[in-house]
VEXSEVO-678914 format. One record per residue (C-alpha): residue number from 1; residue in one letter; x, y, z. Coordinates in pm, whole numbers, padded with zeros to 5 digits. Layout:
<sites>
+-----+---+--------+--------+--------+
|   k | r |     c1 |     c2 |     c3 |
+-----+---+--------+--------+--------+
| NUM | a |      X |      Y |      Z |
...
+-----+---+--------+--------+--------+
</sites>
This chain:
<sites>
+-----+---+--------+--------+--------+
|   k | r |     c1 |     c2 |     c3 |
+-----+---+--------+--------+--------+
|   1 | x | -13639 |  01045 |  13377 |
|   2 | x | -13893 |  00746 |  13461 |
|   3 | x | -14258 |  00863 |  13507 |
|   4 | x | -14334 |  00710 |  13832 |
|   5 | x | -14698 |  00729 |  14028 |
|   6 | x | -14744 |  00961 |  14339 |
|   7 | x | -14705 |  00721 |  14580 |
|   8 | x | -14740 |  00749 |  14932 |
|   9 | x | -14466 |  00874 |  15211 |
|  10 | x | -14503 |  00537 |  15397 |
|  11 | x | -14389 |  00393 |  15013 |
|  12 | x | -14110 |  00593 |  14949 |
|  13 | x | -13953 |  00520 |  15266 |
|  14 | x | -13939 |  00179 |  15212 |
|  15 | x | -13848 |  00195 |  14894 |
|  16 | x | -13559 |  00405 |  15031 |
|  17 | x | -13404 |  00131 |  15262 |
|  18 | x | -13520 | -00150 |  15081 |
|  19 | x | -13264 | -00018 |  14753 |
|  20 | x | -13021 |  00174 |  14989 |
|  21 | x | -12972 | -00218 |  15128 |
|  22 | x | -12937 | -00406 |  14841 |
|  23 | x | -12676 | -00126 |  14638 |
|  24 | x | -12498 | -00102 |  14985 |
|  25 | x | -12471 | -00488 |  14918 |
|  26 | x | -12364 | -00469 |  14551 |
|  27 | x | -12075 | -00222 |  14624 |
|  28 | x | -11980 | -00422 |  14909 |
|  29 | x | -11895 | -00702 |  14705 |
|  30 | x | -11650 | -00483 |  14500 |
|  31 | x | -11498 | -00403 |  14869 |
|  32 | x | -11660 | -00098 |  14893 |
|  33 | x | -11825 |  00041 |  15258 |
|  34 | x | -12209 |  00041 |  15259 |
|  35 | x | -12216 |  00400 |  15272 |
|  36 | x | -12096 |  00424 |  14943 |
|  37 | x | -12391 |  00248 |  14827 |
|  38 | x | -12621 |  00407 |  15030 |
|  39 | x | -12561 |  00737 |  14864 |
|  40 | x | -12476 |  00638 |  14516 |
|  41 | x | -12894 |  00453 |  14570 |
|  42 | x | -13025 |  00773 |  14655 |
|  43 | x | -12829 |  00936 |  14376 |
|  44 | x | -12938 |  00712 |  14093 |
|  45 | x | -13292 |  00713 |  14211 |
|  46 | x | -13369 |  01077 |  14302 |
|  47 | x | -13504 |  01331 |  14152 |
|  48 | x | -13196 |  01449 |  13929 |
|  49 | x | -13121 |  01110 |  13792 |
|  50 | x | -13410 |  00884 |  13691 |
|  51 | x | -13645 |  01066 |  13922 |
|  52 | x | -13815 |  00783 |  14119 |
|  53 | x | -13816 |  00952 |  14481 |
|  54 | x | -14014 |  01340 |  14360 |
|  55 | x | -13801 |  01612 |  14460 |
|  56 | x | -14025 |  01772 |  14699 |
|  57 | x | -14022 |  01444 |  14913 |
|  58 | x | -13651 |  01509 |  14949 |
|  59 | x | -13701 |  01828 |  15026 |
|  60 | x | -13914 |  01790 |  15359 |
|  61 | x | -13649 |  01515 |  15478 |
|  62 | x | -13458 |  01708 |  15726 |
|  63 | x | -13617 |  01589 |  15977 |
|  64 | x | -13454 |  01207 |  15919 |
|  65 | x | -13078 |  01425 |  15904 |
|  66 | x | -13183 |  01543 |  16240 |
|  67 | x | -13271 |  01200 |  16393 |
|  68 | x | -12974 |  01081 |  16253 |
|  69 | x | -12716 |  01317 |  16359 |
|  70 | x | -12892 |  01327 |  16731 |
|  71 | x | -12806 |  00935 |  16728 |
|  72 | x | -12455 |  00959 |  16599 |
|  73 | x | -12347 |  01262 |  16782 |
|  74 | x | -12524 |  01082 |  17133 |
|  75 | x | -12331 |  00745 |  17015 |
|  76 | x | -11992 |  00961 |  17008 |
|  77 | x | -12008 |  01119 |  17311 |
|  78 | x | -12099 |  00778 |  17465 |
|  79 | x | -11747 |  00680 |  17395 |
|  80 | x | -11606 |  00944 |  17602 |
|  81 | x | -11584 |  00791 |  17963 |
|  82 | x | -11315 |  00858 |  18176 |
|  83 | x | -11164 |  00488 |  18220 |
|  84 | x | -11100 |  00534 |  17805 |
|  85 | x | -10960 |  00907 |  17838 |
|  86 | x | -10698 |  00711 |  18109 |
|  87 | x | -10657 |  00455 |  17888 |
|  88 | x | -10502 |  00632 |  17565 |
|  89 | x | -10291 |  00914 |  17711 |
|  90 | x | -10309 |  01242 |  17549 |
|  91 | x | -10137 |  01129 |  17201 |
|  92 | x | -10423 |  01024 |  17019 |
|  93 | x | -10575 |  01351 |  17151 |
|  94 | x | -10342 |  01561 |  17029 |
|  95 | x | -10310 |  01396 |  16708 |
|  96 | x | -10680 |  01468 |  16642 |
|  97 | x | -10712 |  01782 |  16753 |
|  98 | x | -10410 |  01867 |  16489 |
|  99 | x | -10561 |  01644 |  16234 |
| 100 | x | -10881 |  01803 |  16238 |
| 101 | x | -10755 |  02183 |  16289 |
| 102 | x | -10502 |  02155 |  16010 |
| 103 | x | -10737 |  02073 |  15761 |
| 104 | x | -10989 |  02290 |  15853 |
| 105 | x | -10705 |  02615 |  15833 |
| 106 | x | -10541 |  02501 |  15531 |
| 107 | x | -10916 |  02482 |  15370 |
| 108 | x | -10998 |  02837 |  15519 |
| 109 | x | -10718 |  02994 |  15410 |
| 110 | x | -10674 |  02876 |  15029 |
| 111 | x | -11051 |  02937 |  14978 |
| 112 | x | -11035 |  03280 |  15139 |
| 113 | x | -10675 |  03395 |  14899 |
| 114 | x | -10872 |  03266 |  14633 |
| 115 | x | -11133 |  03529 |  14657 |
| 116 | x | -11442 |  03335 |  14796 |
| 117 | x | -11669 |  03453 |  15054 |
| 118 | x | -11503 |  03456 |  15429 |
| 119 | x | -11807 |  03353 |  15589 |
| 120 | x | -11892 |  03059 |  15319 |
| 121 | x | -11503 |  02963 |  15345 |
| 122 | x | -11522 |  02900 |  15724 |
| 123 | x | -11818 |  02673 |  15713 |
| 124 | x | -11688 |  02461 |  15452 |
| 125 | x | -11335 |  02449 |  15580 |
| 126 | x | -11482 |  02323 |  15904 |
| 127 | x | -11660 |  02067 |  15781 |
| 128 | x | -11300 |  01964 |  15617 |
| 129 | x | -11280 |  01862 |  16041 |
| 130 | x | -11515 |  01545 |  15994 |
| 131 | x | -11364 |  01168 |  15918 |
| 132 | x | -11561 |  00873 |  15881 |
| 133 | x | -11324 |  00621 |  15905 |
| 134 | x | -11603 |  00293 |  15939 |
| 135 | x | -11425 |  00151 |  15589 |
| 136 | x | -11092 |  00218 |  15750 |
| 137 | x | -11208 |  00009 |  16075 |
| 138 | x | -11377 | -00240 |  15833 |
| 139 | x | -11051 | -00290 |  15672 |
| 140 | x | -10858 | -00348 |  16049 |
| 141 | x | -11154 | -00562 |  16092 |
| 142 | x | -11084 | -00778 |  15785 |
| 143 | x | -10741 | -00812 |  15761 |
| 144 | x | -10712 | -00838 |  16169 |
| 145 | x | -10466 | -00525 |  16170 |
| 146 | x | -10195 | -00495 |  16482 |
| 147 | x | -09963 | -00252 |  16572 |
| 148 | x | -09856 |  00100 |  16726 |
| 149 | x | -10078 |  00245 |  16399 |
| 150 | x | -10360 |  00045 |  16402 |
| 151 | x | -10382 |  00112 |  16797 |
| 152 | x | -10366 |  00520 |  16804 |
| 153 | x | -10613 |  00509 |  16456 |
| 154 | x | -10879 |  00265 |  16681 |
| 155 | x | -10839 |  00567 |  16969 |
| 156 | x | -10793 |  00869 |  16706 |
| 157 | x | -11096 |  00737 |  16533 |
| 158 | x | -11324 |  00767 |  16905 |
| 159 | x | -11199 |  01133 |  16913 |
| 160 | x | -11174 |  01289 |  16591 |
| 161 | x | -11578 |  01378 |  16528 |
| 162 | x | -11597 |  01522 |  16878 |
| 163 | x | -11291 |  01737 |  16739 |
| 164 | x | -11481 |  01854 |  16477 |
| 165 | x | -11815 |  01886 |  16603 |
| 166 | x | -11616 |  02154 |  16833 |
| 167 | x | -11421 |  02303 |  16588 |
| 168 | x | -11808 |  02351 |  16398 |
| 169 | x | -11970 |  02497 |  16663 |
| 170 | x | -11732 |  02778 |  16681 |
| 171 | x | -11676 |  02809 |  16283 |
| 172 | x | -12069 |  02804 |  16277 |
| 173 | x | -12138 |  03086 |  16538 |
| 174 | x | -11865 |  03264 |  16344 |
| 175 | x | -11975 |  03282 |  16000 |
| 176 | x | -12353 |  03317 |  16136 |
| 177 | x | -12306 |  03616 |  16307 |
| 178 | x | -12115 |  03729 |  15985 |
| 179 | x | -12351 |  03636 |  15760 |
| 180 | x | -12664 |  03808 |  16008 |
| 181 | x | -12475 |  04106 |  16057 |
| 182 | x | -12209 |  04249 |  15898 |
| 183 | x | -12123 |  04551 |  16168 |
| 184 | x | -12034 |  04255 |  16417 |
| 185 | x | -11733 |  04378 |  16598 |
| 186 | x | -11397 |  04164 |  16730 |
| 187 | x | -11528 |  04112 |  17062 |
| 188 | x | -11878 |  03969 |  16986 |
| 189 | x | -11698 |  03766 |  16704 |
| 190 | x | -11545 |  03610 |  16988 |
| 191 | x | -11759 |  03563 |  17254 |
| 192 | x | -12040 |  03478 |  17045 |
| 193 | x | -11931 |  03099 |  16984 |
| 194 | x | -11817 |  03079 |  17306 |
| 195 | x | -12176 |  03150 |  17463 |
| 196 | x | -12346 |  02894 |  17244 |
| 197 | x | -12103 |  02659 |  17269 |
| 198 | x | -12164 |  02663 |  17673 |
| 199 | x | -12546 |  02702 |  17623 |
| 200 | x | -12547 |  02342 |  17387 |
| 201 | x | -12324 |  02233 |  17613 |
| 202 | x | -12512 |  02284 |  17955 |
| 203 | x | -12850 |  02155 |  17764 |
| 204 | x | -12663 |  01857 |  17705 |
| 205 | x | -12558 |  01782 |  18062 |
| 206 | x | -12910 |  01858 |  18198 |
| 207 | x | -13077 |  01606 |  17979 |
| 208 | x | -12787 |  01373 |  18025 |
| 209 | x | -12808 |  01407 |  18411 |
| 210 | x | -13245 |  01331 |  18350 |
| 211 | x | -13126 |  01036 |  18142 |
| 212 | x | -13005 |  00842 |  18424 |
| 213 | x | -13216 |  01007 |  18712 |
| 214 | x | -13532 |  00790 |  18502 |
| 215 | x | -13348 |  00545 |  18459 |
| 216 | x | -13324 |  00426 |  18785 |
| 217 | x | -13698 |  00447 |  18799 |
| 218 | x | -13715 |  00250 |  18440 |
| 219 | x | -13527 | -00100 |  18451 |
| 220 | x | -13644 | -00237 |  18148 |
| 221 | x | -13396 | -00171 |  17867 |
| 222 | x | -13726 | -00126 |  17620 |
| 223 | x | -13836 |  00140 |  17869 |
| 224 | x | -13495 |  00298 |  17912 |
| 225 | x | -13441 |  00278 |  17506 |
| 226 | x | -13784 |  00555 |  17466 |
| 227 | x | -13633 |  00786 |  17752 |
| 228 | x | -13278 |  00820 |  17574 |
| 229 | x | -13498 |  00845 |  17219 |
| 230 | x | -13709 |  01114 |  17372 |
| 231 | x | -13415 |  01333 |  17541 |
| 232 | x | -13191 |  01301 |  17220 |
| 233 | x | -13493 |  01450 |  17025 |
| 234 | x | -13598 |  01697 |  17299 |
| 235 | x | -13250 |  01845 |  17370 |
| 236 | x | -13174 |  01897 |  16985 |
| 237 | x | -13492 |  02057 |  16917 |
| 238 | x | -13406 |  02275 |  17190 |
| 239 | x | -13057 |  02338 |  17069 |
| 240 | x | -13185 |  02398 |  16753 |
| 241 | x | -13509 |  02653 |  16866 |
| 242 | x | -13209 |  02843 |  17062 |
| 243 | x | -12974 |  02860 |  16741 |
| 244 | x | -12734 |  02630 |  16899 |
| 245 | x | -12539 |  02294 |  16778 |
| 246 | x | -12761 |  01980 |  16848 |
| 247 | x | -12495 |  01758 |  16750 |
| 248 | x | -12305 |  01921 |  17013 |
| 249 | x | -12584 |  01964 |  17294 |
| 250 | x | -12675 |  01558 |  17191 |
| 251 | x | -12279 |  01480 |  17244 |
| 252 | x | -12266 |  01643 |  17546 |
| 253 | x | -12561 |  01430 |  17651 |
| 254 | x | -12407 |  01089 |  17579 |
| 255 | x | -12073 |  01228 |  17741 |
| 256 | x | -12219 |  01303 |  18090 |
| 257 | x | -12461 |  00993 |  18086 |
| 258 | x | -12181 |  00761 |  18045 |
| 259 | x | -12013 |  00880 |  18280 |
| 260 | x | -12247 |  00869 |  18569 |
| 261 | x | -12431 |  00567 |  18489 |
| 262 | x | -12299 |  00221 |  18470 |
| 263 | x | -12516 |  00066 |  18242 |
| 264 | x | -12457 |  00308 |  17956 |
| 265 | x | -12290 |  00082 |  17750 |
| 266 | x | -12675 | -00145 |  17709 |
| 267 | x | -12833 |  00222 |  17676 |
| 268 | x | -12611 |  00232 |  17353 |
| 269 | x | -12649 | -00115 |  17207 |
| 270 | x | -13027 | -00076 |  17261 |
| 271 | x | -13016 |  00230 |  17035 |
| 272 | x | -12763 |  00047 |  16769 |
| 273 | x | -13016 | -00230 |  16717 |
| 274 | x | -13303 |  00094 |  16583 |
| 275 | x | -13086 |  00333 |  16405 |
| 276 | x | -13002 |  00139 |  16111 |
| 277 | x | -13309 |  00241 |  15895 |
| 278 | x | -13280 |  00590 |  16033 |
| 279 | x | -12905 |  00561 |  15910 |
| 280 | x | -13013 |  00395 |  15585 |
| 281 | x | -13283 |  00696 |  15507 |
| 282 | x | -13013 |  01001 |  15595 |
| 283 | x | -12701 |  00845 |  15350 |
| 284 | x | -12999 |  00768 |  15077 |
| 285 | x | -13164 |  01092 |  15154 |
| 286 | x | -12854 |  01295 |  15104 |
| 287 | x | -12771 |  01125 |  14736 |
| 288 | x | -13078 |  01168 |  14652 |
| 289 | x | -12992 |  01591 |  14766 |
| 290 | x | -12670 |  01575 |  14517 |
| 291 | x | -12806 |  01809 |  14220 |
| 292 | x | -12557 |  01696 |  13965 |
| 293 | x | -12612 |  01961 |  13717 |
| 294 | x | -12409 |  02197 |  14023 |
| 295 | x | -12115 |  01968 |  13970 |
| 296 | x | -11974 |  02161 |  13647 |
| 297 | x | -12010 |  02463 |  13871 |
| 298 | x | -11812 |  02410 |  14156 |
| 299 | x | -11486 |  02313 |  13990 |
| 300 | x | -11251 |  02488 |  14161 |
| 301 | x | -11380 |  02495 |  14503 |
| 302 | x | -11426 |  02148 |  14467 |
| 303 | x | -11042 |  02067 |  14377 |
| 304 | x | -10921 |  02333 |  14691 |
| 305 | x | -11142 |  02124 |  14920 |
| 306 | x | -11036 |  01727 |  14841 |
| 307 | x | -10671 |  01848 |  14781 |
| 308 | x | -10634 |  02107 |  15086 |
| 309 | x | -10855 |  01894 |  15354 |
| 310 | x | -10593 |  01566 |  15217 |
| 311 | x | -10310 |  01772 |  15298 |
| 312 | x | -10450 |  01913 |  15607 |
| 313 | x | -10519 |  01581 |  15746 |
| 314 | x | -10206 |  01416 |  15612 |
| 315 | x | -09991 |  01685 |  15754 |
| 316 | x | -10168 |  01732 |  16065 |
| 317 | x | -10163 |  01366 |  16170 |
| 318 | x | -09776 |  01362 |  16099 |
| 319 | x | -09708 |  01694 |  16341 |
| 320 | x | -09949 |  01574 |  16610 |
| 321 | x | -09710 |  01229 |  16637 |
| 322 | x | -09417 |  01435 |  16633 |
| 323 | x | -09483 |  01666 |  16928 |
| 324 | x | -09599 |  01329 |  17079 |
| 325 | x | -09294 |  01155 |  16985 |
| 326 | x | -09471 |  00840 |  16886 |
| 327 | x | -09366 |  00569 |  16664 |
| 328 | x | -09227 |  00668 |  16323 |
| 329 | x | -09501 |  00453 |  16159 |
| 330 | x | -09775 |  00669 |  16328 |
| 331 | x | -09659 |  00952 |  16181 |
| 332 | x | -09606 |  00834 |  15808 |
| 333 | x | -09878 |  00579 |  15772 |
| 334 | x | -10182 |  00753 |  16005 |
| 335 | x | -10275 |  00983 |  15765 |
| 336 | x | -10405 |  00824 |  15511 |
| 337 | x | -10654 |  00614 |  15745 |
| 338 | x | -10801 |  00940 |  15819 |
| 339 | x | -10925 |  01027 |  15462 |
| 340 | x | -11285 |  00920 |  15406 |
| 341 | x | -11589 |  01137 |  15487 |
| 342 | x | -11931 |  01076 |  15548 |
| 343 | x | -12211 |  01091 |  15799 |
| 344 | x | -12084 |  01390 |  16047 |
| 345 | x | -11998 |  01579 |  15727 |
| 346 | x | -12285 |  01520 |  15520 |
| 347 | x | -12487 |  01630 |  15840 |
| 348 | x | -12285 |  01947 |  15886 |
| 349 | x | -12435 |  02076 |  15581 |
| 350 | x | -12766 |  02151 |  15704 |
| 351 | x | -12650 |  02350 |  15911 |
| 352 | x | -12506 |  02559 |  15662 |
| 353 | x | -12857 |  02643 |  15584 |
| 354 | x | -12891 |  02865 |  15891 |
| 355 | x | -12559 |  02981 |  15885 |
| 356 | x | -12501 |  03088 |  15494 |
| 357 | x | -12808 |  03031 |  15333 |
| 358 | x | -12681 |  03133 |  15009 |
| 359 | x | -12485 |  02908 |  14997 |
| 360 | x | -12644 |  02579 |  15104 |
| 361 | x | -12687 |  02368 |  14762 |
| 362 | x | -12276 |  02462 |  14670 |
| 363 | x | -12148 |  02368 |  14997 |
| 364 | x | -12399 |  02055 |  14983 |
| 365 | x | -12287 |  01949 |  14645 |
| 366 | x | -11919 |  01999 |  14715 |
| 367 | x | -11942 |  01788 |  15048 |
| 368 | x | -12156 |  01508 |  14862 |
| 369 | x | -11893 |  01472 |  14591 |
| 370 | x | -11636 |  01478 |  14800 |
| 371 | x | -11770 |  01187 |  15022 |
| 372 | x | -11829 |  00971 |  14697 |
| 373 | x | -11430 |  01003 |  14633 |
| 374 | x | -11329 |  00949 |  14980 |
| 375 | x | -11487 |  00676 |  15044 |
| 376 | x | -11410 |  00513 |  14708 |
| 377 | x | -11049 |  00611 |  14740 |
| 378 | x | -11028 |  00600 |  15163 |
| 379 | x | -11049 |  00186 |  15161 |
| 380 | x | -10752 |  00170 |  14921 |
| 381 | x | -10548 |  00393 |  15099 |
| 382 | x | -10616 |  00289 |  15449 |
| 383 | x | -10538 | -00097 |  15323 |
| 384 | x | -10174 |  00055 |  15136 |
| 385 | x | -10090 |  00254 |  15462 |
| 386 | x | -10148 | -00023 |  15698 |
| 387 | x | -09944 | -00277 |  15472 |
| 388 | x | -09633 | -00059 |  15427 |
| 389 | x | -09679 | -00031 |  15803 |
| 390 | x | -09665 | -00407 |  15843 |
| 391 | x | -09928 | -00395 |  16036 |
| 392 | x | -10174 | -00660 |  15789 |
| 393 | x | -10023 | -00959 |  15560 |
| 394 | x | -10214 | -00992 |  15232 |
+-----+---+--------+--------+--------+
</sites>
C-alpha cells in the first residue's frame, strides 16, 4: 500500500471527486457509464487497495450515503405526477412490479434451499428489486433508440426503484423484526411492515405538503432550493430516528410535492445542478467500502445472486408483457435493459446494518461486486437487445 500523510477531511473529499471525475472519464471513453468509474476510483484508491483514502475516513461516511439516497429517492418520487401515471397506462406498471418481485423471490428462495440465514436471504433478495438503468438510457440516448421497447423501458425505468424501494421497506421490517426477536409471531410479522411503511409514508406527505406551503412564501428558486434541502434531510433523519425507510418517507415527499405544486419540475432541476459531488462522493465512497479480501468468501452467494436476480428480472419482464399483451418485442428484448445495478442498491445496504448487522460487510461486498459486473456487462446487453429489436441502426 502507498504511505500517504494524514491529511485533512476537507482534502480527502476533494481528492474523492476530483479522481472519481477523471476515472469516470477514462472508462467512459471505453463506453463505459460514469458510475463504473466512480466506484472502480474509490476501489483502487481506498484503503484495501493502495490505501490513499485511511479506512476510518470511510468508515464515518454514511452520512454522504444518506444525503445521497434522500436526493435520489426525492428525485424518483418527483417523477410520479398524475398527468405521467395517465400517460403510460398500467403496462409499464405491471411490468415493474413483476420485474422487480420476480427477482427478489427467485433470490429469496434459492438462498433460503441453500441453507443461508432467512432473515439475511430476504434483505439481499430485496435488494435484487433495484435497477439502475442510466447506461441503458445513455445508450437510447446515443444511438437515438425508437420503438414499442424503447418506449415502455423510458416509463418502466421511472417506476421500477419506487417498486423496489416498496418491496424493501417490507423485506426490511421483516427480517428486522426477525433478526430483533426471534419469538415474533405471524401476525406482528405482518403488520409490522405495514405500520412503518404508513408511518414513512405519512412523514413524507407532511413534509411534502410544508414543501410547497413555504414555497409560496419563498419565490426565489435559491430560496426554495434550501427549503427542499432542509425537508429531505429533516424527514429522513426522522424516518431514520423512528426505524423507518428514509428513502421511502423522502419518495413520498417528492411524490406529494409534485403533485400539488406546479413548479416542481424547477424545484428538481435546482437540486440536479448540487447533487453531482454528493453523487460523486457516495459511488467513490462505496468502492472505496468493497473489502476485496471478502470476495474469495462469498462465492456461492455471490453466483445465486447475479444468476437468480438475471433470471428474475429477465423472466419477470417477459410475464408482466404477457398479462399485458404488449408487443412481442417488449417481452423478449425488455429484459435485458433492466440488468445493471447501482445507486438504489448500493444504498440499500446500509440499511442492512440495522436490519442484520451480522451480516453487513457480506451483503455489502456481494452488492458491490455485483454492480461492477452489471454495469460492465448491462451497456452491452441493453445495446444487443435494442438492435435485435430494431429499434437502433449501428
Amino acid at each position: 500500500m502507498i504511505k500517504t500523510p494524514q491529511f485533512t477531511v476537507l482534502f480527502y473529499i476533494g481528492a474523492m471527486i476530483l479522481f472519481g471525475l477523471l476515472f469516470g472519464r477514462l472508462v467512459k471513453q471505453l463506453r463505459f457509464p460514469n458510475v463504473t468509474g466512480y466506484l472502480l476510483s474509490g476501489l483502487i484508491l481506498g484503503p484495501y487497495v493502495l490505501g490513499f483514502y485511511p479506512l476510518e475516513l470511510i468508515d464515518k461516511s454514511t452520512m454522504i450515503s444518506e444525503m445521497a439516497l434522500g436526493f435520489i429517492a426525492f428525485t424518483i418520487g418527483c417523477e410520479f405526477k398524475r398527468s405521467f401515471l395517465k400517460k403510460v397506462g398500467m403496462t409499464p406498471v405491471v411490468i415493474a412490479i413483476f420485474e422487480s418481485i420476480v427477482a427478489v423471490i427467485l433470490v429469496d428462495t434459492i438462498l433460503i434451499a441453500t441453507g443461508h440465514d432467512v432473515a439475511f436471504s430476504i434483505v439481499l433478495g430485496a435488494i435484487a428489486a433495484a435497477t439502475a438503468p442510466a447506461a441503458t438510457v445513455m445508450i437510447i440516448k446515443q444511438y437515438k433508440a425508437h420503438g414499442p421497447v424503447t418506449d415502455v423501458l423510458m416509463s418502466v425505468v421511472a417506476l421500477d426503484d419506487a417498486v423496489a424501494l416498496i418491496a424493501f421497506a417490507v423485506s426490511f421490517a421483516i427480517a428486522k423484526g426477525m433478526n430483533g426477536n426471534g419469538n415474533m409471531n405471524i401476525m406482528e410479522a405482518i403488520l409490522s411492515p405495514i405500520i412503518e411503511i404508513f408511518l414513512a409514508l405519512l412523514i413524507g406527505a407532511v413534509f411534502g405538503v410544508i414543501i410547497w406551503f413555504l414555497m409560496r412564501y419563498f419565490k426565489k428558486q435559491s430560496n426554495r432550493l434550501l427549503i427542499s434541502v432542509s425537508a429531505i434531510f429533516i424527514s429522513s433523519a426522522l424516518s431514520s430516528y423512528f426505524g423507518l425507510s428514509s428513502l421511502l418517507t423522502c419518495m413520498m415527499c417528492g411524490m406529494v410535492l409534485c403533485n400539488i405544486s406546479s413548479d416542481s419540475d424547477g424545484i428538481v432541476s435546482v437540486i440536479d445542478t448540487c447533487t453531482p459531488p454528493i453523487y460523486v462522493l457516495f459511488f467513490v465512497v462505496s468502492g472505496a467500502g468493497l473489502n476485496i479480501s471478502l470476495i474469495p468468501q462469498i462465492g456461492l452467494v455471490g453466483l445465486i445472486y447475479v444468476f437468480a436476480r438475471v433470471a428474475g428480472k429477465l423472466l419477470g419482464a417477459s410475464v408482466g408483457a404477457k398479462i399485458m399483451k404488449a408487443d412481442k418485442k417488449v417481452s423478449r428484448y425488455l429484459g435485458p435493459a433492466l440488468i445493471p445495478q447501482a445507486g438504489v442498491a448500493i444504498g440499500l445496504t446500509i440499511f442492512a446494518k440495522t436490519a442484520v448487522p451480522q451480516y453487513y460487510e457480506q451483503i455489502r461486498t456481494v452488492i458491490l461486486c455485483s454492480t461492477m459486473i452489471y454495469e460492465l456487462v448491462g451497456p452491452i446487453l441493453s445495446k444487443s437487445a435494442l438492435k435485435h429489436a430494431g429499434e437502433i441502426q449501428c
